[in-house]
C-alpha positions as CSV (number, residue, x, y, z in Angstrom):
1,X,34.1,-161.2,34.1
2,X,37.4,-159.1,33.7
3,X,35.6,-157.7,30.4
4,X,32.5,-157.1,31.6
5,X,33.4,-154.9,34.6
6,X,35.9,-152.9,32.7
7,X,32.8,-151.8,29.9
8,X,31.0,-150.7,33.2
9,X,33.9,-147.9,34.1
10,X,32.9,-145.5,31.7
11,X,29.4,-145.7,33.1
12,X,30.1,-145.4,36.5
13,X,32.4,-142.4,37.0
14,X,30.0,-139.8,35.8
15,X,28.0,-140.7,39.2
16,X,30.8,-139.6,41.3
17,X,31.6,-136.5,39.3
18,X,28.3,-135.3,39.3
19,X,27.7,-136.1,42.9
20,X,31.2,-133.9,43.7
21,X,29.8,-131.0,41.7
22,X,26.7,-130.9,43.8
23,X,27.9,-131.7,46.9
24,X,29.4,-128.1,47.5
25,X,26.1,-126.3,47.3
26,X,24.7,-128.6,49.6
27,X,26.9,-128.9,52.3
28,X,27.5,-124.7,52.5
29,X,23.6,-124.3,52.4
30,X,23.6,-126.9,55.4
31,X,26.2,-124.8,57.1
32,X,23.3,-121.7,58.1
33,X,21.5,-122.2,61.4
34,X,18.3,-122.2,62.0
35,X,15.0,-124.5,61.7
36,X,14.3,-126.4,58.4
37,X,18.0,-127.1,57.7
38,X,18.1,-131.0,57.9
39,X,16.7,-131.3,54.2
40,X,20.0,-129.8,53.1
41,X,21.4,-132.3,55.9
42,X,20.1,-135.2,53.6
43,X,21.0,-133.8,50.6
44,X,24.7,-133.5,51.4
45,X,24.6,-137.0,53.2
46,X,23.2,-138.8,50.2
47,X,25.0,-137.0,47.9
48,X,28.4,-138.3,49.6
49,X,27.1,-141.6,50.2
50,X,25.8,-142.4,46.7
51,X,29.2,-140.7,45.4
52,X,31.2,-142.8,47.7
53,X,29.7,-146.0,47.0
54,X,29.4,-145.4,43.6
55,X,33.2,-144.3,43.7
56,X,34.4,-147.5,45.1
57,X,33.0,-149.6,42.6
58,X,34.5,-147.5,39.5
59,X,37.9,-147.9,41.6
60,X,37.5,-151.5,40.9
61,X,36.2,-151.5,36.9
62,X,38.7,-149.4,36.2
63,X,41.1,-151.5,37.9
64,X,39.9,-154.2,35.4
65,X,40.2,-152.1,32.5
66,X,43.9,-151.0,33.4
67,X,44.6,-154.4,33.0
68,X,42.8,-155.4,30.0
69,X,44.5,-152.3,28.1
70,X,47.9,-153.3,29.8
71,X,48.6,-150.0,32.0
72,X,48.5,-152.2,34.7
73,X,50.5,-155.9,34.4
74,X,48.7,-159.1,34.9
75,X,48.6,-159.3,38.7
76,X,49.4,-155.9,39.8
77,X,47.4,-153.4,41.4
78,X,49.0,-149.9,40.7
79,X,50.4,-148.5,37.6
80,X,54.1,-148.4,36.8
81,X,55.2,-145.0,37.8
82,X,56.6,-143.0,34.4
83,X,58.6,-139.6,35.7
84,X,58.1,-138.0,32.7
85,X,55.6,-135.7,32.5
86,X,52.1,-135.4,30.8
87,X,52.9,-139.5,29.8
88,X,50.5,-142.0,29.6
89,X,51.4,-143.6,32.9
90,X,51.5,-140.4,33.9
91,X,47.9,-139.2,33.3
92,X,46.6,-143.1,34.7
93,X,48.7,-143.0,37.9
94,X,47.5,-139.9,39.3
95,X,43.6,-140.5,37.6
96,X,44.0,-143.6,39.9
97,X,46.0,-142.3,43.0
98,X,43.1,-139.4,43.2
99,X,40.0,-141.9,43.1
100,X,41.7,-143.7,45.7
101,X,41.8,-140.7,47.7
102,X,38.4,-139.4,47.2
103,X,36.9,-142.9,48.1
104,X,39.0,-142.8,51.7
105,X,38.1,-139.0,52.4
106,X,34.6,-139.6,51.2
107,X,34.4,-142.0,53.8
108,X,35.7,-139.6,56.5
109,X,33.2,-137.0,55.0
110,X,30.3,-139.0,55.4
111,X,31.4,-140.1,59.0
112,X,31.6,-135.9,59.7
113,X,28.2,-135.4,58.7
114,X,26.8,-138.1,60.6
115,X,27.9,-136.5,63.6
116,X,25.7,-135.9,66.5
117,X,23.8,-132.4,66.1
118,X,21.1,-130.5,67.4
119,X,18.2,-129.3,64.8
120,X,18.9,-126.0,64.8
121,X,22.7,-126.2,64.4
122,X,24.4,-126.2,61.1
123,X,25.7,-129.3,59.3
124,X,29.4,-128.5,61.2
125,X,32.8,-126.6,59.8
126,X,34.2,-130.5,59.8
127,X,31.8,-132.0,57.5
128,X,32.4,-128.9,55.1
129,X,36.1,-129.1,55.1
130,X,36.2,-133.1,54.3
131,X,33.1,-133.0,51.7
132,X,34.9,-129.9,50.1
133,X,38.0,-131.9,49.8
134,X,36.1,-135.1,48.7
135,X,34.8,-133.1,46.2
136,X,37.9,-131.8,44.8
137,X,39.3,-135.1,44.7
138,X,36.8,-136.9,42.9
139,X,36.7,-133.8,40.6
140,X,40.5,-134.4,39.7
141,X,39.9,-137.6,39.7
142,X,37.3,-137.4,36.6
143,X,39.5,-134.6,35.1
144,X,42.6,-136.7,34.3
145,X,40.3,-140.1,34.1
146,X,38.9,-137.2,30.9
147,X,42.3,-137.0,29.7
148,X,43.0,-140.5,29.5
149,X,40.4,-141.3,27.5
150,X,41.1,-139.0,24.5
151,X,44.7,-139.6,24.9
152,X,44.4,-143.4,23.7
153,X,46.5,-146.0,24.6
154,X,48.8,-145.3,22.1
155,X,49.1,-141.6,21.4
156,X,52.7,-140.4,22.8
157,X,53.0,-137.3,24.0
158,X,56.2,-134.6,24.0
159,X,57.1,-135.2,26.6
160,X,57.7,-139.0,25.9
161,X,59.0,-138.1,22.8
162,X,62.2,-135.9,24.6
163,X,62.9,-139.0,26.4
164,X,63.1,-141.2,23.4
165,X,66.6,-141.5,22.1
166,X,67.0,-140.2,19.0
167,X,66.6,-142.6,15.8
168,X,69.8,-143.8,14.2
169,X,71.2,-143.1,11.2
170,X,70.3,-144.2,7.8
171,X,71.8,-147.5,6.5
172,X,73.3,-146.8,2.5
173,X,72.2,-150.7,2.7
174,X,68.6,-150.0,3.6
175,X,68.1,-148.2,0.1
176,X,70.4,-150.4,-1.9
177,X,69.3,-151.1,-5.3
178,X,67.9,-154.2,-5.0
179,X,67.2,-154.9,-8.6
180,X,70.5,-154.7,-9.2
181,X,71.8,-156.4,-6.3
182,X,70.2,-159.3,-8.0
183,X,72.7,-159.3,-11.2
184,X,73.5,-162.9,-11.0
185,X,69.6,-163.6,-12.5
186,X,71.0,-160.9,-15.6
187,X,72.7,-162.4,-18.7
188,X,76.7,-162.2,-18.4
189,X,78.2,-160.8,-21.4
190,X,82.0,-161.6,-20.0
191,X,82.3,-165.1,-19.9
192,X,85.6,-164.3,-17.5
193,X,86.7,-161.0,-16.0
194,X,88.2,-158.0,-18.6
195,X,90.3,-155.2,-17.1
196,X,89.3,-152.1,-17.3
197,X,91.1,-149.2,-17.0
198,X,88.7,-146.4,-17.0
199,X,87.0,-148.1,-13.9
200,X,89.7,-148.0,-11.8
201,X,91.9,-151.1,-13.4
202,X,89.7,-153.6,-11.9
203,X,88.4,-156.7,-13.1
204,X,85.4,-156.2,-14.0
205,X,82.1,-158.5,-15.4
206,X,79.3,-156.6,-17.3
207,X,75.7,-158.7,-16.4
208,X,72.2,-157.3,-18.6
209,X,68.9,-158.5,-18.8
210,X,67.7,-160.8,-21.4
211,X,66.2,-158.5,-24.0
212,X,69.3,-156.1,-24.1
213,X,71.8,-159.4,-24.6
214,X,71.8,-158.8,-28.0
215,X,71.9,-154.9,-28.6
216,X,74.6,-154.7,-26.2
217,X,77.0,-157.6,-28.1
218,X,76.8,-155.4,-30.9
219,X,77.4,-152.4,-29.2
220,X,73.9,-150.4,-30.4
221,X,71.4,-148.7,-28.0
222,X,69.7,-150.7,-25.2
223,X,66.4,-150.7,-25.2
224,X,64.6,-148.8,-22.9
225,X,63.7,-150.7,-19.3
226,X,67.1,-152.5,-19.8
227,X,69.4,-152.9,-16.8
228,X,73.0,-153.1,-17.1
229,X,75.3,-153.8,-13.8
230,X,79.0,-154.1,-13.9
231,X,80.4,-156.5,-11.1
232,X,84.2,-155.7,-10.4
233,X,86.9,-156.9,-8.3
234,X,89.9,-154.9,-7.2
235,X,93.2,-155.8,-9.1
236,X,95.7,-158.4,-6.8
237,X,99.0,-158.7,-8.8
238,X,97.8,-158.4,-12.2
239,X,94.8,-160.9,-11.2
240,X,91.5,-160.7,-9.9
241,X,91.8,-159.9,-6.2
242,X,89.3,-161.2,-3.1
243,X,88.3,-157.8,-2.4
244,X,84.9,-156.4,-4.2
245,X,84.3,-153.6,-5.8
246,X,81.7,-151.0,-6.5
247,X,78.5,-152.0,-8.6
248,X,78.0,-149.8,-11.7
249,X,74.6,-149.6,-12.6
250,X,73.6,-147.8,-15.1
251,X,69.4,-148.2,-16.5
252,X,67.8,-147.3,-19.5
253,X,64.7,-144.9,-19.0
254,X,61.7,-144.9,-20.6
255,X,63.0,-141.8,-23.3
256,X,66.2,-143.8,-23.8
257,X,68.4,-141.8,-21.6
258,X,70.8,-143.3,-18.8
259,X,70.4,-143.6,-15.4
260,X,73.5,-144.5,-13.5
261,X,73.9,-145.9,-10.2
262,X,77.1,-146.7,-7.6
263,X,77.1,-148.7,-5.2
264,X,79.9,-149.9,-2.9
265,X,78.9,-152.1,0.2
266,X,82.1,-152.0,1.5
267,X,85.1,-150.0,0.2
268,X,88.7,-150.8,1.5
269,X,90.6,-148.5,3.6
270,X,93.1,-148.2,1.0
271,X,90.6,-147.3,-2.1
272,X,88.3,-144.4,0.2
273,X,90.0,-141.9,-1.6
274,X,88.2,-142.3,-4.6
275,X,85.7,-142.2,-1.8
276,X,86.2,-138.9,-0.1
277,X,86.7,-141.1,2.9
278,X,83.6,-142.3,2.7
279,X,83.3,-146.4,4.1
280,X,80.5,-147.4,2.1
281,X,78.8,-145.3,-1.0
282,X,75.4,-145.3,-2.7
283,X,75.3,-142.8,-5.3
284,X,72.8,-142.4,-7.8
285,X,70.4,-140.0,-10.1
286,X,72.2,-136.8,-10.5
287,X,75.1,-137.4,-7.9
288,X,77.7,-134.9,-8.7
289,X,79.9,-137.9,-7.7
290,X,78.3,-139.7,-10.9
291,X,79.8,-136.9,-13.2
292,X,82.3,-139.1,-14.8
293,X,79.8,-141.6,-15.3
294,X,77.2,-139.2,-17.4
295,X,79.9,-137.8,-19.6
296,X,81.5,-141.3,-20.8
297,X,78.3,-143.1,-21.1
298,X,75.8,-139.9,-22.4
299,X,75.1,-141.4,-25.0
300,X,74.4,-145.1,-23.5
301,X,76.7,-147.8,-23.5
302,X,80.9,-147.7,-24.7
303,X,81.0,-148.9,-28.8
304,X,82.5,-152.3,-29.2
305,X,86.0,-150.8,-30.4
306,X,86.3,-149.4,-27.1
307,X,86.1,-151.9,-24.8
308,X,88.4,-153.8,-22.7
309,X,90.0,-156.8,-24.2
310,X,92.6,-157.6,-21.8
311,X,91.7,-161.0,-20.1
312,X,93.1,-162.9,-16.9
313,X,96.6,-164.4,-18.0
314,X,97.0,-167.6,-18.8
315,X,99.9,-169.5,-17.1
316,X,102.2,-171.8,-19.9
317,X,101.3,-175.5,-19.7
318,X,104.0,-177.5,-18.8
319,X,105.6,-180.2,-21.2
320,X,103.8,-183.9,-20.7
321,X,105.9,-185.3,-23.5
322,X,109.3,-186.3,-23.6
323,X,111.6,-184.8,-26.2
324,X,113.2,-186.9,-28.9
325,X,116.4,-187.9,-28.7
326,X,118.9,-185.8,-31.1
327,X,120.5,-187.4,-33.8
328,X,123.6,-188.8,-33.3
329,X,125.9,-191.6,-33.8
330,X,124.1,-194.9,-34.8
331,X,124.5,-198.6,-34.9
332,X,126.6,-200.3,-36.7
């Protein structure tokens, strides 16, 4: 039922409108005295009635509509006021404020024309003032009930858009590198963490895919599509520390130069000056930050001679065996 009556709305408010453009003409050509006025006495009458009546029931349908497109909530009976301006709610409140108006004063209009009066008298300075302002109603009414629906339910306007707060930053996370986030899936060529010096003396673990394992062991060119990601960890007493640190990426293109990537999730408050202060990083492409990156590796990955050899320490195992005794004086 709830359906069916708000389909009906657009069909019924053109009555109204049309009955509040007329109206006017009528009720000032009813206004002149004389004999043979009452057919513009009719006129006016019917076209107030009809407009009224008419009025009322698109009052209700689009009552039912409200609700079905959720301008009005499930139950209510006015929509939620909205103070800024030229808003949705804004348009629908006052298309339904002014039909409820026009319906009431269309009433009063139609009770001023009834009024007793002789033949030869004019239709009455009352009846003219309230039909007048009937009509105006009803014509605002069908103005902004216009602009409602080519606004939409969900077109915003600007003014709704100043009151929006404004969008937060971007997240470094949100574009992280996700294909080499997943490293783990990559082939380690470090069975255990290697220092290296030249990235920052960390500890550091050098993961690439399958098809590059072998190309990269013996230090030639990787072939193009390959992905190579050094994991590191920051340095805790000549160890491997608990505190992470940056991905390298670097990926070879499709003409067999390097593409080098840095990311840093996190970067401790002592290390952000390698940071320029910066609390998380995400370099990548043609960074300027990435310069010492493009002129170490321009050429692709470091030769064999050149990388870092120097493993985790291995503490001394401890003596399980008890010594011999020493020679010294015997039996006998």
């Amino acid at each position: 039922m709830i359906d069916w009556l708000s389909f009906k709305h657009h069909m019924l408010v053109h009555f109204p409108v049309a009955a509040a453009l007329l109206a006017p003409l009528a009720l000032l050509a009813a206004q002149r005295a004389g004999r043979g006025i009452r057919p513009w006495w009719t006129a006016a009458r019917f076209l107030i009635l009809a407009g009224s009546i008419v009025g009322l029931f698109a009052v209700f349908t689009g009552l039912a509509m409200a609700r079905k497109t959720a301008l009005i909530p499930p139950g209510g009976w006015l929509v939620p006021g909205n103070p800024v301006s030229g808003s949705l709610n804004w348009i629908a409140r006052r298309h339904q404020f002014l039909a409820l108006a026009s319906v009431a004063v269309g009433w009063v209009a139609l009770k001023a024309a009834h009024r007793q009066r002789k033949d030869h008298q004019g239709i009455g300075i009352l009846a003219l003032l309230a039909g007048l302002l009937w009509a105006g109603l009803t014509g605002a009414a069908g103005y902004y009930g216009g602009q409602l629906a080519h606004a939409g339910p969900s077109q915003d306007t600007e003014g709704q858009k100043a009151a929006e707060p404004p969008p937060p930053p971007p997240d470094p996370e949100a574009e992280a590198p996700l294909r080499a986030l997943d490293y783990l899936r990559l082939e380690p060529m470090h069975l255990e963490p290697v220092k290296s010096p030249p990235h920052g003396n960390r500890w550091i673990r050098v993961w690439v895919t399958p098809a590059a394992a072998e190309a990269y062991a013996a230090g030639k060119a990787l072939p193009p599509g390959s992905l190579a990601v050094m994991s590191s960890t920051e340095d805790r007493w000549g160890r491997p520390g608990f505190d992470a640190g940056p991905l390298y990426v670097m990926e070879t293109r499709g003409d067999g130069k390097p593409s080098f990537t840095l990311y840093w999730a996190r970067v401790p408050e002592a290390k952000r000056g390698e940071t320029g202060g910066a609390e998380r990083v995400y370099w990548r492409g043609a960074d300027p930050a990435l310069g010492s990156c493009q002129a170490c590796h321009a050429s692709g990955i470091a030769p064999v001679r050149d990388r870092s050899q120097w493993r985790v320490p291995r503490r001394p195992k401890a003596e399980t065996e008890e010594s011999p005794a020493p020679d010294g004086g015997g039996n006998g």
